[in-house]
N, C-alpha and C positions, 0 to 999 in steps of 0.2 A: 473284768475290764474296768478301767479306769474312765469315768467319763471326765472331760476337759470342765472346771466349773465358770459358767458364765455369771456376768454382771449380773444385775436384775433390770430387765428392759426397760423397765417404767423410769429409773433413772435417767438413763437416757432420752427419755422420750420427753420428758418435762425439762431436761437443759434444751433440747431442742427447739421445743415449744416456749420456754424464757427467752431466748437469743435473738435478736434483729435479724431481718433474712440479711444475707451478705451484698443482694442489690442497692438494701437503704445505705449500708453499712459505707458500702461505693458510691454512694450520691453525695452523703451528708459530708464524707472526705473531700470531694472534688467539689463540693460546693464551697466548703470552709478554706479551699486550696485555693480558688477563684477568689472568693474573697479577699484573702492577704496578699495576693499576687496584685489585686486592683488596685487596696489600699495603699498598698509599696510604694506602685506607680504612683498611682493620688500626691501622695507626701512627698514624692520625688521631683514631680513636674511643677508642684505648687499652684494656685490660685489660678483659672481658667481664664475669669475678667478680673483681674485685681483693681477695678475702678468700683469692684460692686463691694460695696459690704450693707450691711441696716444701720440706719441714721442713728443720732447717738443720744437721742431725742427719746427712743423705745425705751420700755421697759419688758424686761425678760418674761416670757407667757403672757403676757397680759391679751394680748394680738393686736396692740395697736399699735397702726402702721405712721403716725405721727399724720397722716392726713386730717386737714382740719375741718373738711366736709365743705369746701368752697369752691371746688371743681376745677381745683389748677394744678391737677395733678400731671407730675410729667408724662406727655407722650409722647415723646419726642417728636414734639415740634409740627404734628398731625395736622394740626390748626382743623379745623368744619371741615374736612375729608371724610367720609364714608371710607368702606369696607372697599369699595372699587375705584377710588380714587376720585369720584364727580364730586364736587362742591354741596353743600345742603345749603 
């Protein structure tokens, strides 16, 4: 009799054990799918506050915020208010 000749199992057993399970497989797609589907929209709608951009004053990484450390920074208009609204 003829026996059927098989693969050699260990083959298979280390592509199996090389391969991403197919859960991450399915995450990392529908993560990357969310992603560009957000982006789209993002660039599609454009600018949220378009009053807001960084002063022109900054410079790039640096992290300064162009304040001059003299405590007039804007907040909108708060004036001596507290957190609950009572005067200091």
């Amino acid at each position: 009799m003829d026996e059927p000749r098989q693969s050699s199992p260990a083959t298979g057993a280390v592509l199996r054990r090389l391969a991403p399970p197919p859960a991450l497989c399915g995450f990392l797609l529908l993560l990357t799918l969310m992603f560009g589907i957000s982006y789209a929209v993002g660039s599609g709608v454009g600018p949220v506050a378009p009053g807001m951009h960084g002063t022109s004053g900054t410079a790039t990484g640096t992290g300064d915020t162009g304040d001059s450390g003299t405590g007039d920074s804007d907040t909108g208009d708060m004036g001596d208010m507290d957190m609950h609204g009572g005067a200091n």
